[in-house]
C-alpha positions as a printed NumPy array, in Angstrom:
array([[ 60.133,  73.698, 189.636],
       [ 58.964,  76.19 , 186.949],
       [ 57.559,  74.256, 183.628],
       [ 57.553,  75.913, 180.206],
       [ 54.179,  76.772, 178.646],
       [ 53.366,  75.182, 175.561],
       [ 52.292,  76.463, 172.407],
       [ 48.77 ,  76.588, 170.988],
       [ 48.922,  73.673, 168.827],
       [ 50.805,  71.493, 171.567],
       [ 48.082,  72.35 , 173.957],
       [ 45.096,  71.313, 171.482],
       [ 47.036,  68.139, 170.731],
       [ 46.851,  66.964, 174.389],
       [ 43.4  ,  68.503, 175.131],
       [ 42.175,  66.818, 172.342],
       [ 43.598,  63.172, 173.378],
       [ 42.419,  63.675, 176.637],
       [ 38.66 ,  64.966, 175.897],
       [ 38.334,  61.925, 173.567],
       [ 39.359,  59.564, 176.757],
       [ 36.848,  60.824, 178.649],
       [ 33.957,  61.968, 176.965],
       [ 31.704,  60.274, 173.867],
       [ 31.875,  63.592, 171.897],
       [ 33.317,  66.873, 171.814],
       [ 29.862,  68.05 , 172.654],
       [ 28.92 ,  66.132, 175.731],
       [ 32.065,  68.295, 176.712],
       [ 31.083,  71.573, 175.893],
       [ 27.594,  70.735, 177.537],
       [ 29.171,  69.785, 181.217],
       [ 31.602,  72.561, 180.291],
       [ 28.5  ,  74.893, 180.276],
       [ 26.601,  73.292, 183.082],
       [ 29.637,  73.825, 185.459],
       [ 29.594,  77.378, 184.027],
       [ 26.349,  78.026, 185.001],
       [ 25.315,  78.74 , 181.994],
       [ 22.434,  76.836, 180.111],
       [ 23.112,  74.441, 177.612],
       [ 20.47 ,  74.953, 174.966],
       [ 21.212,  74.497, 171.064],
       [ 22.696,  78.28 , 170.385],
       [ 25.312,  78.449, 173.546],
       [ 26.109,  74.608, 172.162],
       [ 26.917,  76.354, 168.947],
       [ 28.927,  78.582, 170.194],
       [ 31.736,  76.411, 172.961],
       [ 31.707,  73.549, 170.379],
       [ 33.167,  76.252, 167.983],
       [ 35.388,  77.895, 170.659],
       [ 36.598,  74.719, 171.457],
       [ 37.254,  73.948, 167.985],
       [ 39.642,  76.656, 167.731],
       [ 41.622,  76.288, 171.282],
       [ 41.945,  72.157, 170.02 ],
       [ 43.265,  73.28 , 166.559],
       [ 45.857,  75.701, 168.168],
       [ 44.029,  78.638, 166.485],
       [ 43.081,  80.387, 169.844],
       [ 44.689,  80.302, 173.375],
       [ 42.836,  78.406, 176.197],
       [ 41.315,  81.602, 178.763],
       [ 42.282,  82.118, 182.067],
       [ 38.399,  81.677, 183.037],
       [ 38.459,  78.309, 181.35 ],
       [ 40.993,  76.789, 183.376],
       [ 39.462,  75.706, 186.871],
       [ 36.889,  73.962, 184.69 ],
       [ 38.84 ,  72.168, 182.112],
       [ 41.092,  70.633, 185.494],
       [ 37.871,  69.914, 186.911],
       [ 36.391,  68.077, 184.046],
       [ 39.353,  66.303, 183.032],
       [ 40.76 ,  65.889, 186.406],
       [ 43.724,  67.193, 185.729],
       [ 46.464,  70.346, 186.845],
       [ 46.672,  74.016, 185.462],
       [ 50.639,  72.965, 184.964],
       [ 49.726,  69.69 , 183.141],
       [ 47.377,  71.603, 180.669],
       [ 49.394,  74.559, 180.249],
       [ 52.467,  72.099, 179.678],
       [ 50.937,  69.765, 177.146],
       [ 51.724,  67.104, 179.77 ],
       [ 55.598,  67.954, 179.798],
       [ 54.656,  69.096, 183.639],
       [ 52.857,  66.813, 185.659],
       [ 51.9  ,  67.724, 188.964],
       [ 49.317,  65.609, 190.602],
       [ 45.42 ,  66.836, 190.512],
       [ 44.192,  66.621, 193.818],
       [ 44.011,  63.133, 195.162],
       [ 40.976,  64.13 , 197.678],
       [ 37.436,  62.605, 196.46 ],
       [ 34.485,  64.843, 196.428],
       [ 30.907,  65.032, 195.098],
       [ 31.515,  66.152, 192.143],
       [ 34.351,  63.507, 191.37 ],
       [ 32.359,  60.461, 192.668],
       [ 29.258,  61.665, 191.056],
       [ 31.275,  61.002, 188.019],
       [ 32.969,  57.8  , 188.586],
       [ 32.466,  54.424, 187.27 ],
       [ 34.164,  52.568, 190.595],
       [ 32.523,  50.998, 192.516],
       [ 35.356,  51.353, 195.292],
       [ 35.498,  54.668, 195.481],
       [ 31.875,  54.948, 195.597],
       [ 32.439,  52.877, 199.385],
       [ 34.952,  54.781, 200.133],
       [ 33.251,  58.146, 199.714],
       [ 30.259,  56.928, 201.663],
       [ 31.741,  55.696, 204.606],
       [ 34.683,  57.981, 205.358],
       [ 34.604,  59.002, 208.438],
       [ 33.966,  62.964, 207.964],
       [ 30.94 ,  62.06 , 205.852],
       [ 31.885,  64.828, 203.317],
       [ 28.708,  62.811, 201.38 ],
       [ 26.153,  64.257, 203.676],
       [ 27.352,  68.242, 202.983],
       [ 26.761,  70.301, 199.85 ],
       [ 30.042,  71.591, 197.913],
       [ 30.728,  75.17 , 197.463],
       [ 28.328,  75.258, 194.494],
       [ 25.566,  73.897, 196.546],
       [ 25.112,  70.762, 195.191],
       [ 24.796,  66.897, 196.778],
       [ 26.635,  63.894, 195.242],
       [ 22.729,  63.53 , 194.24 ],
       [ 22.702,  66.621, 192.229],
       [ 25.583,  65.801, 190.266],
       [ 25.451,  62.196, 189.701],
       [ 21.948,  63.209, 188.184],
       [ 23.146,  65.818, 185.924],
       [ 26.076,  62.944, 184.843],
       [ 23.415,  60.426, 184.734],
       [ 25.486,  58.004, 186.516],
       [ 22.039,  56.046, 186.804],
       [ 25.179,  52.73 , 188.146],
       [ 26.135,  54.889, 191.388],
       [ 22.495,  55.973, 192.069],
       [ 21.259,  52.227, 191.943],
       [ 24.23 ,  51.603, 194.092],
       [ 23.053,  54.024, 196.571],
       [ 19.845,  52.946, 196.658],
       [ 20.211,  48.8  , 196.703],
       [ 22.895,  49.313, 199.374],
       [ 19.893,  50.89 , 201.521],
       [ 22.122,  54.343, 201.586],
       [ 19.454,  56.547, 200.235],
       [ 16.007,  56.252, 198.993],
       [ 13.975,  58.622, 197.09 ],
       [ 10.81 ,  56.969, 199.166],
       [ 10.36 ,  56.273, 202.843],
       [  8.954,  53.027, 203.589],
       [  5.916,  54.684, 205.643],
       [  2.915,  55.489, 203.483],
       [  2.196,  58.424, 205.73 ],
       [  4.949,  60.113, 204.866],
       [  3.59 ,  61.015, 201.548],
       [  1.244,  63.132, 202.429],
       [  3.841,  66.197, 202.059],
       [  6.269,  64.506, 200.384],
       [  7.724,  61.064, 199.988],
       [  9.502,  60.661, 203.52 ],
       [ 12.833,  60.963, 200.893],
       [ 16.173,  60.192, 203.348],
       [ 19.566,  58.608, 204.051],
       [ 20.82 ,  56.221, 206.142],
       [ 24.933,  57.655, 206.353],
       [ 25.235,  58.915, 209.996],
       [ 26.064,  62.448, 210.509],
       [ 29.982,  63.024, 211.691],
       [ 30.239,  63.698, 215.221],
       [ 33.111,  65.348, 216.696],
       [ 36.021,  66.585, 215.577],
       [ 34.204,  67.65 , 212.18 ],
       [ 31.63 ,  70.31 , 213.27 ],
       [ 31.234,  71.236, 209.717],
       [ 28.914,  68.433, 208.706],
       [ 25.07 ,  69.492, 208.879],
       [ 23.287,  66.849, 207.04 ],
       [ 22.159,  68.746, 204.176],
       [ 21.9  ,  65.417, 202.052],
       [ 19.351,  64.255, 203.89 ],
       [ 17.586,  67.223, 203.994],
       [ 18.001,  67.679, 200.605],
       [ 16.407,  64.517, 199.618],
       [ 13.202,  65.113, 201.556],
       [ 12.952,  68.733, 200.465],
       [ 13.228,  68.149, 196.679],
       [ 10.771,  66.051, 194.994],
       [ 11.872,  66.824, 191.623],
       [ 15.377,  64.57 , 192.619],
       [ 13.036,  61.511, 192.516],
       [ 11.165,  62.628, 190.016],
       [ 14.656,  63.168, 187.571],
       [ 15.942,  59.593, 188.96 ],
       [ 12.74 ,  58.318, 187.425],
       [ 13.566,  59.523, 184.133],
       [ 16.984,  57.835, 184.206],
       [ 15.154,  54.843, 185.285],
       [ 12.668,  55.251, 182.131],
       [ 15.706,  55.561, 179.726],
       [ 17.222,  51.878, 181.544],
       [ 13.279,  50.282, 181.167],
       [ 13.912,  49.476, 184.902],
       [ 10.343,  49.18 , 185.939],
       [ 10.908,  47.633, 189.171],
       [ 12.719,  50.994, 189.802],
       [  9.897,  53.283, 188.635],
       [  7.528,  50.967, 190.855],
       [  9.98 ,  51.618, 193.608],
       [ 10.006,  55.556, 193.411],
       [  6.222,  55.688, 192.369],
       [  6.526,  57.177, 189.623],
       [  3.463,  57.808, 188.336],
       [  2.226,  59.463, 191.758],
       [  2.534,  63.279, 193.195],
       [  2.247,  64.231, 196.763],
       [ -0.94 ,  65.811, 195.838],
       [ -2.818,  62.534, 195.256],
       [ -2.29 ,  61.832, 198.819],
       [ -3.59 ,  65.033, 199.776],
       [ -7.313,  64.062, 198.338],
       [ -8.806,  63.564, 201.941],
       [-11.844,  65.239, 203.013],
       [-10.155,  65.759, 206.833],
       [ -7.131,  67.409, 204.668],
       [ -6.609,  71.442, 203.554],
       [ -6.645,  72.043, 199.889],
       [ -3.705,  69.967, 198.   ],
       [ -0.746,  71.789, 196.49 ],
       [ -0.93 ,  72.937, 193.201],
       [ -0.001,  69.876, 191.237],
       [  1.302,  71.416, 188.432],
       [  4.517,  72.425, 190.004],
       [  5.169,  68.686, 190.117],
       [  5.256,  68.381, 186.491],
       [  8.888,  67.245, 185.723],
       [ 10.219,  68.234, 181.999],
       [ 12.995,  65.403, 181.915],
       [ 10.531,  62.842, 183.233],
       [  7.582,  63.785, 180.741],
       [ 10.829,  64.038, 177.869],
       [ 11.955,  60.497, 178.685],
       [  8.778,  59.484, 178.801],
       [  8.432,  60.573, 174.951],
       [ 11.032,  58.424, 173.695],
       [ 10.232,  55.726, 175.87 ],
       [  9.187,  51.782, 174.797],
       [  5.838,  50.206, 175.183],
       [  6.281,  48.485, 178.41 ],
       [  7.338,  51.759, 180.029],
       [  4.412,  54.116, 178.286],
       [  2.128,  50.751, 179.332],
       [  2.733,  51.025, 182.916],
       [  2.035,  55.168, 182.828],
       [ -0.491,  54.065, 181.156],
       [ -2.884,  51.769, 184.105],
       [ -4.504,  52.735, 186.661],
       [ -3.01 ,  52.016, 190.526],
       [ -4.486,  52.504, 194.22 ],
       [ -3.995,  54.624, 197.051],
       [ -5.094,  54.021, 200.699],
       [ -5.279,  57.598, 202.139],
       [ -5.487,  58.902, 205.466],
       [ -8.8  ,  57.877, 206.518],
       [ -8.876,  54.689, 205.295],
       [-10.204,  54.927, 201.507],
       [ -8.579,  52.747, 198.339],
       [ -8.861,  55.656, 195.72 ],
       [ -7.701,  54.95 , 191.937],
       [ -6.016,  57.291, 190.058],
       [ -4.023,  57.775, 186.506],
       [ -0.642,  59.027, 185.946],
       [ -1.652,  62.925, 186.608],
       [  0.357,  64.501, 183.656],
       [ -1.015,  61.746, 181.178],
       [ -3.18 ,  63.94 , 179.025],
       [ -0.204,  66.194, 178.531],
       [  2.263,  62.809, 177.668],
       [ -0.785,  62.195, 175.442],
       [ -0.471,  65.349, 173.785],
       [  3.429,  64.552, 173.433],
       [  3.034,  61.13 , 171.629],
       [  0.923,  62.683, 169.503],
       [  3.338,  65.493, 168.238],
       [  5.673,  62.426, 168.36 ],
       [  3.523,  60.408, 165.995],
       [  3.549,  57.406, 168.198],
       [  1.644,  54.53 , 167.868],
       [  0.843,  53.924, 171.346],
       [ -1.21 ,  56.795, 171.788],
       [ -4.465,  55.053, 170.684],
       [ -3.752,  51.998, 173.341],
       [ -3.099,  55.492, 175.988],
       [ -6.245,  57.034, 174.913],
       [ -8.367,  53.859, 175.228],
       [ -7.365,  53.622, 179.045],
       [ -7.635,  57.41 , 179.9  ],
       [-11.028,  57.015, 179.02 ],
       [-11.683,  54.086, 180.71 ],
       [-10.526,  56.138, 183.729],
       [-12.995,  58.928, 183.065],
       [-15.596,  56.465, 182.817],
       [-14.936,  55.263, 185.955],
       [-14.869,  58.333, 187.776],
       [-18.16 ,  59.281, 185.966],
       [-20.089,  56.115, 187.144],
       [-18.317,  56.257, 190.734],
       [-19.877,  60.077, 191.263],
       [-23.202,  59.36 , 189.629],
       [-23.687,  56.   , 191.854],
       [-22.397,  58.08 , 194.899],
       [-25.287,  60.811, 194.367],
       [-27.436,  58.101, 193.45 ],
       [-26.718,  56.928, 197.407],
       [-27.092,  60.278, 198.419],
       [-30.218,  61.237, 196.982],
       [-31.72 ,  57.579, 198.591],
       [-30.455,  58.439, 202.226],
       [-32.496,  62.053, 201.42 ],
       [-35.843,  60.042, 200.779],
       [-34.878,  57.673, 203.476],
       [-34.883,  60.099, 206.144],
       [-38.08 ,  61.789, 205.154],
       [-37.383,  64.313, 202.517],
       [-39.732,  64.946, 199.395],
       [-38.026,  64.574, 196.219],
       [-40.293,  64.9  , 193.765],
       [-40.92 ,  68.687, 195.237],
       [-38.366,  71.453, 192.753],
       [-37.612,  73.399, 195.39 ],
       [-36.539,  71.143, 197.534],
       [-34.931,  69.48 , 194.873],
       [-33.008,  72.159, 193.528],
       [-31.8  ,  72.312, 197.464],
       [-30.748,  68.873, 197.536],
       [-29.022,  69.456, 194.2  ],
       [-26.744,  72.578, 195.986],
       [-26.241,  70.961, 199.11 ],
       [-24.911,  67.466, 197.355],
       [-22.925,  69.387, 195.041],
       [-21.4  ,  71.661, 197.862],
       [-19.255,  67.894, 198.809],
       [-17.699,  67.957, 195.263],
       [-14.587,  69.553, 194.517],
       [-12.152,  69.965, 191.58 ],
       [ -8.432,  71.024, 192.278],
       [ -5.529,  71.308, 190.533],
       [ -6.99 ,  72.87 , 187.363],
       [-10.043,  70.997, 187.82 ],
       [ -8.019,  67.404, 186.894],
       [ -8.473,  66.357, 190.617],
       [-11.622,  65.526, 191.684],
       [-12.216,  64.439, 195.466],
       [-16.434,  64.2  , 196.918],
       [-17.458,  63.088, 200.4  ],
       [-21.096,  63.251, 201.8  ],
       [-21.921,  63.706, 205.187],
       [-24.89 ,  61.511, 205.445],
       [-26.279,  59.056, 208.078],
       [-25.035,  55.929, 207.172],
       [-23.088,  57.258, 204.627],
       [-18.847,  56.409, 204.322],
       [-18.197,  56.293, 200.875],
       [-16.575,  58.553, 198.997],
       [-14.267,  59.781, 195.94 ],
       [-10.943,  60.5  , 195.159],
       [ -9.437,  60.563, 191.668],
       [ -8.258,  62.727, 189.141],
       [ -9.467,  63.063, 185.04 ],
       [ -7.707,  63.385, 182.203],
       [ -8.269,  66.139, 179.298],
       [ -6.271,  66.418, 175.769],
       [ -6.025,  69.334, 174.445],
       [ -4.705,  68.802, 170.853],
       [ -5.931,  67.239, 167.439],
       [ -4.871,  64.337, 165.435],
       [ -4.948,  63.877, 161.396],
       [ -6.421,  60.365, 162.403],
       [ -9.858,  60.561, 162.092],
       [-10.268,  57.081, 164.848],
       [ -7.807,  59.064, 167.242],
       [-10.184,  62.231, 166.967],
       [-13.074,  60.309, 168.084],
       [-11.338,  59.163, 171.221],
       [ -9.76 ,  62.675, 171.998],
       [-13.724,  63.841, 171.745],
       [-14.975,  60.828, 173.399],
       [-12.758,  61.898, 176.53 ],
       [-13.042,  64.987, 176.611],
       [-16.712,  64.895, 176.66 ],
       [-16.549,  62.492, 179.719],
       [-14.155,  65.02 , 181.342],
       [-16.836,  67.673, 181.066],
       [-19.575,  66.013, 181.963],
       [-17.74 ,  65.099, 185.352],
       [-17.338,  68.766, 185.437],
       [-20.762,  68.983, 185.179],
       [-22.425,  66.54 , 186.957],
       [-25.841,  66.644, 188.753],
       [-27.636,  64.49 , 191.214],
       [-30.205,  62.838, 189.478],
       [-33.763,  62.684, 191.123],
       [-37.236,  60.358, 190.329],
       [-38.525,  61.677, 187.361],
       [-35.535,  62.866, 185.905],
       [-34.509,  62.063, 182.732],
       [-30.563,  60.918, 182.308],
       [-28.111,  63.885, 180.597],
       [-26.543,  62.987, 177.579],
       [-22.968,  62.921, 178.132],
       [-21.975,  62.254, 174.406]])
């Protein structure tokens, strides 16, 4: 049966009614309008839907051809019931799929999706996306929780070796088996391929203060920190770990959260050594709170440099050792050139990565099994607060002399790190 198309006005009338039902703002519209367009959603293209779709709801402009797969999409409903005001309703399509249990609040059809016996969960959509990808982008933060409590996926294997490349990321939905050929898994692969999925699940987490879920998907930790062992090649580059959404949640984020970026935490790596480490992107969150003019910097500050401390006295005593096993086996270290020797050969086991802010050293010396694995934080801005200067210095002068560190031999006198 043929429906009648409904004027302008008409059509803004019931887009209107049914935008408000679903959405918080007109905005939040035009910004999953954009993101299903492909399109970025920065403050300019914003500008110009929000005033596009200003005119189609007043009636003053026709809704386009191009807009209607997404407007159905979005509001889950038919071309005929849009184009009709509602005077034509023919059922949207009843089948679930990633994109519309991303976005729903039921818990029902959340089981229902996940254990249907195609597993359509497991496979990407024809945009390439996971139920993953979009309940992130709809920050559905309820259905991920769900998914993860209910033991379906996790962001984090339970096997510490795993994180050496990655965070042994997986799913425990079994693949369909025969008749539906189709199905290849790519959730799963998905999950361990993409780091950045935990690392934007984390930032959800931040905005719901859940630590126990940041603790879960170790937040504050990179592959790379696992990747500090002297048996291992070079790490990864850890800057392409830095996550934007994480570092912009953690901006606007409360005490308790900034707190626990803040501390220190272990690592047992391959070989057997507890290394501490800092939250690697906490001089730039630093640098953030201090735009941000937030009070918590100072307390951040104070602990950053009590972690370059630490990693200062933990390389000097480790020379310290090193030198003694020299003397120990017979060399003379009062003599310059052998000195100077010494001095090469101990600094040859001391290596900075990732833009010098990792730091890893390990001697090869009889008797010797210690060694260091850590990274340092630097701050590269200013403050108008002259007590917040002094700290930015104070660390950054510890940084450096890390940087810059020398074995020191009898007769020596101490460097002045400040």
């Amino acid at each position: 049966m043929m429906f009648v198309l409904a004027d302008n006005e008409k059509i803004g009338q019931y887009l209107t009614s049914h935008i408000e039902e679903r959405f918080k703002s007109h905005r939040l519209f035009c910004k999953k309008y954009l993101e299903a367009m492909g399109e970025e959603a920065n403050s300019e293209q914003l500008r110009k839907m929000s005033n596009r779709l200003s005119q189609i709801l007043n009636g003053k402009k026709e809704i386009q051809l191009y807009d209607l797969p997404v407007f159905c999409r979005l509001l889950e409903m038919s071309c005929e019931d849009i184009l009709s005001a509602g005077e034509s309703h023919v059922p949207a399509s009843s089948r679930l799929t990633n994109y519309a249990a991303a976005f729903s609040k039921d818990e029902r059809e959340w089981e229902t999706y996940v254990t249907r016996e195609d597993s359509p969960i497991l496979n990407a959509d024809e945009y390439g996306k996971t139920i993953i990808d979009y309940a992130l982008e709809a920050e559905n933060y309820e259905l991920l929780k769900y998914l993860t409590d209910k033991k379906y996926i996790w962001f984090v294997g339970a096997d510490k070796k795993d994180c050496f490349a990655g965070f042994g990321a997986g799913t425990s939905i079994e693949k369909a088996t025969f008749p539906y050929p189709r199905n290849w898994h790519v959730l799963d692969a998905q999950l361990k391929m993409r780091d950045e999925l935990r690392t934007h699940m984390a930032a959800l987490a931040i905005h719901h203060e859940d630590l126990e879920m940041l603790e879960q998907l170790r937040a504050r930790e990179i592959p790379s920190l696992y990747q500090l062992s002297y048996y291992s090649s070079q790490p990864d580059e850890y800057k392409k770990y830095y996550n934007t959404k994480l570092m912009e949640s953690l901006t606007n984020a409360g005490d308790r959260v900034l707190d626990y970026f803040s501390g220190e935490f272990e690592i047992t790596d391959r070989v057997g050594f507890a290394n501490r480490f800092t939250f690697p992107f906490l001089g730039e969150l630093i640098e953030r709170l201090l735009k941000a003019k937030n009070e918590f910097t100072e307390y951040m500050l104070k602990d950053a440099i009590q972690h370059n401390q630490y990693v200062y006295d933990q390389l000097t005593s480790l020379m310290a050792d090193a030198v003694q096993s020299y003397e120990q086996i017979g060399y003379d270290i009062t003599n310059n050139v052998i000195i100077n020797d010494l001095t090469k050969g101990i600094l040859r086991d001391l290596y900075f990565y990732g833009e010098g802010h990792l730091v890893s050293y390990f001697a090869l010396l009889p008797g010797t099994k210690k060694g260091l694995r850590s990274n340092i934080v630097r701050v590269n801005a200013e403050s108008s607060n002259t007590m917040i200067n002094r700290r930015i210095s104070e660390l950054n002068s510890l940084y450096d002399a890390i940087h810059q560190i020398t074995p020191k031999f009898k007769g020596e006198k101490d460097n002045d790190v400040f």
